[in-house]
N, C-alpha and C positions, 0 to 999 in steps of 0.2 A: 386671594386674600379674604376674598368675603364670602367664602365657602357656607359658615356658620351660619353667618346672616342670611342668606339665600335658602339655604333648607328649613329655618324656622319662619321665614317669611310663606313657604312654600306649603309647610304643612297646616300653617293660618288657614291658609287661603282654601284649603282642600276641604277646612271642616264647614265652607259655605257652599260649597257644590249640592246642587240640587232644591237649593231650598227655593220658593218661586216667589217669597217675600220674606224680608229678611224686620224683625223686630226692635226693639230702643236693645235690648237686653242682647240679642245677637252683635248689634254694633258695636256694643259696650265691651263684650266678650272679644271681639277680634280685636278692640285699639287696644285693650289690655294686653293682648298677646305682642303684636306689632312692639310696642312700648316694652316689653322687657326683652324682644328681640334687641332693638336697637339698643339699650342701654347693656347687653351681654356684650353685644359686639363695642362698648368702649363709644358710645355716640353720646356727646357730651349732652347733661341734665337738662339744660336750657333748650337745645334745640331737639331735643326728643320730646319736652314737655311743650313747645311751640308747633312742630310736626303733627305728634298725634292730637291735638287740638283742634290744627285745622280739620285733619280726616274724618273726625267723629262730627266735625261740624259740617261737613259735606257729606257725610256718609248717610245724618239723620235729614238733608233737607230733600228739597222737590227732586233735585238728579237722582237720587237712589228710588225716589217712593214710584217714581213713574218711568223706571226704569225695565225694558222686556226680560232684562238677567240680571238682579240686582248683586249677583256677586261678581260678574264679569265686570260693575261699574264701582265696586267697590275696588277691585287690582287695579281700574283705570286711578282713579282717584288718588290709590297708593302711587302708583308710578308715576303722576304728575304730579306729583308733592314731593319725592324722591329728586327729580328733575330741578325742581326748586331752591332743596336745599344743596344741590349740586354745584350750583350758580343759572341754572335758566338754561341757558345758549350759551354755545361756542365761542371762547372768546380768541380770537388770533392778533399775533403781535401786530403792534400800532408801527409801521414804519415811517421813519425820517421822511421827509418831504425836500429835505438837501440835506446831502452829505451821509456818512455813515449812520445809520442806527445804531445805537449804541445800548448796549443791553449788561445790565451789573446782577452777578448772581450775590446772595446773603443765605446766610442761615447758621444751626450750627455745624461744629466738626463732627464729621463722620453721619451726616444728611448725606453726603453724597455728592456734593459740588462739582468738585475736580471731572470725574464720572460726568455728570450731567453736562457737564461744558462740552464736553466729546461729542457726545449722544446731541446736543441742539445741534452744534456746528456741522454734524454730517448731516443730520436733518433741512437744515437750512441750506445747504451747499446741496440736496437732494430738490429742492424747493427754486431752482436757479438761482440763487444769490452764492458769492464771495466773502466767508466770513473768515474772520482772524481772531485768535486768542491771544488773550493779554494772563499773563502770569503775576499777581495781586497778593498770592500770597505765599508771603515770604517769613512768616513766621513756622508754622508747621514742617517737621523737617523731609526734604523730599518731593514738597507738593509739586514742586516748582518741571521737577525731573519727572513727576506723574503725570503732569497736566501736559508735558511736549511728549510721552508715551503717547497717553491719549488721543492727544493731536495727531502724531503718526497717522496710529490706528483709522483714525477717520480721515486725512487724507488733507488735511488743515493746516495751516500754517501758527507758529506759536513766537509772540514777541515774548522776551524772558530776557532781559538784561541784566537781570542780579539771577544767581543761582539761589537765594535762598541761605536756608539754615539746612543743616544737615542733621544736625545732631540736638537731641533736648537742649544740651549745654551750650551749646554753639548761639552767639547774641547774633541777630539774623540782621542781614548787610542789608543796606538798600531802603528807598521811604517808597512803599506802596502808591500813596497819591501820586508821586512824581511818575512811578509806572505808570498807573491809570492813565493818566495824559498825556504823557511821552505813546502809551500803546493806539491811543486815540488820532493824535499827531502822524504815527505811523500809517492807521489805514488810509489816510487820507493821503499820505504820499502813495503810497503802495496801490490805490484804487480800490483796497478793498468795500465791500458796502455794508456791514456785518461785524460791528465788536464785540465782542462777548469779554467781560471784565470776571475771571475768578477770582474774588475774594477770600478773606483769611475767616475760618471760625474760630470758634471755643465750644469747649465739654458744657460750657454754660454761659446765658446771659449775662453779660458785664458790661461794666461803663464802658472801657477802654477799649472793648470790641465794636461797641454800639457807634464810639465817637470816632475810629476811624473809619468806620462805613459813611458815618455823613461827611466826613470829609470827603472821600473818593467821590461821594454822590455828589456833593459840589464841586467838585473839581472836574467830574465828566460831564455832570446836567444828564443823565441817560434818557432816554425813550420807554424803557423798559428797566423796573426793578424787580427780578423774582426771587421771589423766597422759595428757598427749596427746604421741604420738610420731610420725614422720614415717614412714614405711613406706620412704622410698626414700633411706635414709641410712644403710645397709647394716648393719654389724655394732657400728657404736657405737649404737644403739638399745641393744642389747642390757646396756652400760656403762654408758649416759646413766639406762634404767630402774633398772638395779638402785643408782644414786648417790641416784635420787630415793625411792626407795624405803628407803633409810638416811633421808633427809633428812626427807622429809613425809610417809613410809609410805604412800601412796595406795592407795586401793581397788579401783582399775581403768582399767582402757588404752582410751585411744580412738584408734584407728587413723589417718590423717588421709592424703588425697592417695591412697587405695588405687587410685587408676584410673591414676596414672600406670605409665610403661612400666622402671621398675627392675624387677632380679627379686626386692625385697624380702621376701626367705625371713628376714631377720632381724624382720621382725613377729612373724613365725609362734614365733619362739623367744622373745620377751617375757614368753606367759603361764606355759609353761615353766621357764622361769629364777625368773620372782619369786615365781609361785603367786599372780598378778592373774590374774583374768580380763579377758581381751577385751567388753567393754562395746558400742563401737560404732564405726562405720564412716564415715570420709567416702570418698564415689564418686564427688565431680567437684565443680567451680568452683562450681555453683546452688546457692541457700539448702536446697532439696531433697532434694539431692543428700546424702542423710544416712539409717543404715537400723540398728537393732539388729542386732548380731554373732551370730548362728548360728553355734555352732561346725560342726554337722553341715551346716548348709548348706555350708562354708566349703567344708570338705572335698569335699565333693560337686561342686563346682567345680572345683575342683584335681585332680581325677580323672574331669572333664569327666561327671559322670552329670548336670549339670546343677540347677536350684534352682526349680522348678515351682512349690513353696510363697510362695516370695517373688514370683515373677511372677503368681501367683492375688491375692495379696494387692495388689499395684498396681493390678490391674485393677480387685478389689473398691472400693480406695478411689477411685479416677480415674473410673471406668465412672458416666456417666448410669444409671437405673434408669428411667426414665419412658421417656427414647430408645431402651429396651431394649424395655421391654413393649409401645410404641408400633411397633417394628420386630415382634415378636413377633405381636402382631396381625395386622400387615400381609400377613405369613408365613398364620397360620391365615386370613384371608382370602383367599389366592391375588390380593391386591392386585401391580400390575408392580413391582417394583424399577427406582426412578427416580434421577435422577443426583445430586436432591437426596437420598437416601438414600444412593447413594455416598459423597458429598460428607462426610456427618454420619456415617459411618461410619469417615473419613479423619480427621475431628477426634478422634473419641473414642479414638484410637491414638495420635495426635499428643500427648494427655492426659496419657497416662501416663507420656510421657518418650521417651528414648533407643530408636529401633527397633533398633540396634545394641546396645543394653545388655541388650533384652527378650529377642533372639536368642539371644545369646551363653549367655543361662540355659538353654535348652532343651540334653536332652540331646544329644551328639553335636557339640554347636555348633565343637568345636577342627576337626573334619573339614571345615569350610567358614566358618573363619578368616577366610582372605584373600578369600572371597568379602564376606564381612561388613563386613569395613576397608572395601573400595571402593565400599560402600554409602552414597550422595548422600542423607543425613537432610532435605535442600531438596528431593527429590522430591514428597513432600505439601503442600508450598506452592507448588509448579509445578501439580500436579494442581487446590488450591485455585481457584489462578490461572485457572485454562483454564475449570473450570464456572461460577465466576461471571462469567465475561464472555459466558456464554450467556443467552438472555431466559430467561423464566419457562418459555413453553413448548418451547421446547428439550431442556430438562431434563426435561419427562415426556415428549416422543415427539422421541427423537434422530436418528429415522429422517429427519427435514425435514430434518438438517445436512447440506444439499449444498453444493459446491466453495466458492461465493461464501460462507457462512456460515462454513466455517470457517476460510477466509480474515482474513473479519473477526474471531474466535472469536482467531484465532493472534495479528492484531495490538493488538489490547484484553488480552493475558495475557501478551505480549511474549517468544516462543516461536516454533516455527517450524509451519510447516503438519502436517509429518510429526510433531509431538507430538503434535497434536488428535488426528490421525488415528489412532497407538497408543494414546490414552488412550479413544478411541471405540471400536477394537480389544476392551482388554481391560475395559471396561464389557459390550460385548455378550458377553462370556467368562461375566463377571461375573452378569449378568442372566439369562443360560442355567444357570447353576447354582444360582441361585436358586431358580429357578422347579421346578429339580427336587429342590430340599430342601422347596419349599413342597407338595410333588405327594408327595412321598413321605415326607415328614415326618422328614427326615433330610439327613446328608449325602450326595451321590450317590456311585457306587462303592465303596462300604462294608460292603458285606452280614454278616449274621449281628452286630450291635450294635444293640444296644436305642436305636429310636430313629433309625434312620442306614442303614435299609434300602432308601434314596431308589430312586431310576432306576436307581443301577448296576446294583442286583438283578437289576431287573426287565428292564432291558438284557441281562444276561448270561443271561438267562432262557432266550430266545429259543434260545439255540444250545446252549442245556443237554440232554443226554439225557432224553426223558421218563420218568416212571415209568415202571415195571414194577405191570400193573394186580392187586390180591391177588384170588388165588383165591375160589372161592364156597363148597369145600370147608371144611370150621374146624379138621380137622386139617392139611390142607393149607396153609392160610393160618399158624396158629400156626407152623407148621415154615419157612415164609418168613421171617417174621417173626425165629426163631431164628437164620434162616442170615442176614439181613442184621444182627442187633448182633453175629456174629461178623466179619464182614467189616470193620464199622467198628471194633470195637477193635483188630482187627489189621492196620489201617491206619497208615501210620507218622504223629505228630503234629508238626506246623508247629513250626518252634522259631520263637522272637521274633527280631526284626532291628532294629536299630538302638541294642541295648540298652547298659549300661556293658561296661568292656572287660573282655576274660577270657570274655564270654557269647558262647555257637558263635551263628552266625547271619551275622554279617559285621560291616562298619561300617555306620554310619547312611546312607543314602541318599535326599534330598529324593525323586526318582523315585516309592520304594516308595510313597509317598502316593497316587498317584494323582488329581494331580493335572488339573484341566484342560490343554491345552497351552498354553503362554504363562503361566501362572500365577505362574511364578517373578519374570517381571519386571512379576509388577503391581506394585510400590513402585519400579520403575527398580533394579532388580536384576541378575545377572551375565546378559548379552548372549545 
């Protein structure tokens, strides 16, 4: 969503590289820029004219003037100000201290409510707690039959004792507050510890939406009131929040639809404006698709340093542990890497979701953008395809797959010949790197990293200038000794490469990895 904003915060930042002091007139020139970023991206008047006010006032005092890279302390500055108007910190729900937590969603229709109910409750029930949905609203026709979908889908239980209104025309049966407390009533028989209250919207702020939400809020007393707001509904977010927030005071924002392509900068001004913090995030259509708001993370993406934390943690939770140690072993036994190992190597990435979503967190990822879009997420079920239509032993010595096998291999996966034949390509790419991670107890080409001083090391070895043998002498030898730590400290050191913007070095470069050749399109990547 904040694609725009990220590239124009980016190419800011690029026009400070290099400079070894930066003047009143350079500062002026970047908040200038900053400022019509944020205000393209829809970031409401008030707190873009509060934002970059602070920046230029931190940017002009003693942290910039005595700063070693004064453009690397002008991104920090951005990005903790960014953090700020986020809401700061992490905020996580305040749970009951007896009895159920009680949590009432609001906002308008078609924010995404019903959806978001889903996405917490599996969330929460991911979290060890027991949640139950209450169905609130009965006005909308259907809701009532989307919200026990929902529930399904996530694996939740859904009190719904009126069906609702089915039809525009249809006068809708049932008084919501009485639900509310009847669903409240319920978990506490039922032991659940977890209410989530789905409330009714409207296409717009009105009294008589406003005043049966405070009813319900008085009639349950919640823990938790969140407002859920639409991300890509530009600057009446902004309006729509600060009405509900007269009306039912709510405790916190949930973001909702963040993956679509508006440039929804007016999210970013909600916590802002009311002093809610940002609570949580939907990131796509899947019940899954749902993740606590990081403000620092936020920021970190919007300034393309990327979100490492949140992708360690997908993995932690997605990643087999047995398939892990089980490949690990295989590794410390110089066992071959086989295609059934591929294979299950394929799924456990498949696991975690979105290859485009996990990408885009790594640093640098706005510099290979449009590579990423055009990245085919049916590539690992093409790949699936092809290995299981090979036998058993196929898959440990792939060397037998001649013309006629994979022939047959192509038409059993329903693909063309020259698939097999890349995917047998970069398996043996695959399996030769293996084997020198298994041989050298690392990655290869990586020298001087704990761990990771596989083959390349020892490849580069080879053409490395030998020692210089020491003396037998011990004054002589100490005086060697002395002249080569001067040499090295006075050798110039490696700056980082690839790192956030404003840091000398360049942009990110897949290349620098050193990677094998072809490696870029093992997942059916750019050609």
């Amino acid at each position: 969503m904040f694609n725009s904003l990220s590239d124009r915060l980016t190419a800011t930042f690029k026009n400070l590289r290099g400079k070894g002091r930066l003047t009143e007139a350079d500062v002026d020139a970047t908040v200038r820029e900053i400022r019509r970023a944020l205000l393209d991206a829809d970031v409401a008047v008030s707190v873009v004219r509060e934002f970059t006010g602070r920046v230029r006032e931190r940017a002009l005092g003693a942290e910039v003037s005595g700063a070693l890279n004064p453009s690397q302390q002008i991104v920090k500055i951005v990005n903790e100000e960014l953090v700020e108007i986020l809401g700061g910190e992490t905020r996580r729900i305040r749970l009951a201290k007896t009895g159920p937590t009680v949590i009432m969603l609001a906002g308008l229709q078609g924010a995404g409510k019903t959806t978001l109910a889903g996405k917490l409750a599996k969330w929460l029930k991911g979290q060890g707690h027991s949640p139950i949905l209450v169905a609130c609203d009965l006005q909308r026709p259907n809701a009532v039959t989307q919200l026990q979908v929902v529930g399904q889908r996530a694996g939740v239980p859904v009190f719904a004792p009126h069906p609702g209104a089915t039809s525009e025309l249809e006068h809708p049966s049932g008084d919501p507050v009485a639900v509310a407390r009847a669903g409240v009533e319920e978990a506490k028989r039922t032991l659940h510890d977890v209410v989530i209250v789905d409330t009714a919207g409207r296409l717009g702020v009105d009294a008589e939406m406003m005043e049966q939400a405070r009813q319900i809020r008085r009639a349950i007393v919640p823990n938790e009131v969140l407002f859920v707001v639409d991300a890509m509904i530009g600057q009446d977010a902004v309006n729509t929040a600060m009405a509900f927030d007269d009306g039912v005071n709510f405790t916190g924002v949930v973001l909702s639809k963040l993956d679509g392509d508006a440039r929804g900068g007016a999210a970013l001004s909600v916590a802002s404006v009311t002093g809610k913090p940002v609570m949580f995030a939907s990131t796509g259509e899947g019940v899954d698709d749902f993740e606590l708001f990081h403000p620092d993370r936020m920021a970190s993406r919007i300034l393309d340093m990327g979100d490492v934390l949140t992708l360690i943690e997908q993995a932690e939770k997605s990643w087999d542990k047995d398939e892990a140690a089980r490949m690990a072993k295989k590794f410390a036994d110089q066992e071959d890497f086989t295609l059934d190992d591929f294979l299950s190597q394929m799924q456990q990435i498949r696991n975690m979701g979105s290859m485009k979503k996990m990408l885009m967190m790594m640093p640098g990822a706005q510099n290979i953008r449009q590579q990423l879009e055009q990245f085919d997420e049916r590539e690992i079920d093409r790949v699936e395809a092809i290995v299981r239509s090979m036998t058993p032993h196929e898959r440990v010595a792939p060397k037998i797959i001649n013309g006629s096998r994979r022939a047959r291999i192509a038409r059993g996966s329903g693909v063309h010949v020259s698939d097999v034949n890349g995917l047998l390509e970069r398996f043996a790419q695959a399996q030769k790197m293996m084997k020198k991670m298994a041989a050298g107890g690392g990655m290869p080409g990586m020298p001087g990293m704990p761990g990771m001083g596989g083959g390349g090391a020892r490849k580069g070895a080879k053409n490395a200038p030998k020692k210089k043998a020491r003396s037998g002498n011990p004054a002589k030898a100490a005086q060697e000794l002395r002249d080569a730590e001067a040499r090295r400290a006075a050798a110039p050191k490696a700056l980082p490469t690839g790192a956030a913007f404003g840091q000398q070095g360049g942009d990110f470069d897949p290349s620098q990895l050193n990677l094998p050749k072809g490696f870029d399109k093992f997942l059916g990547g750019s050609k």
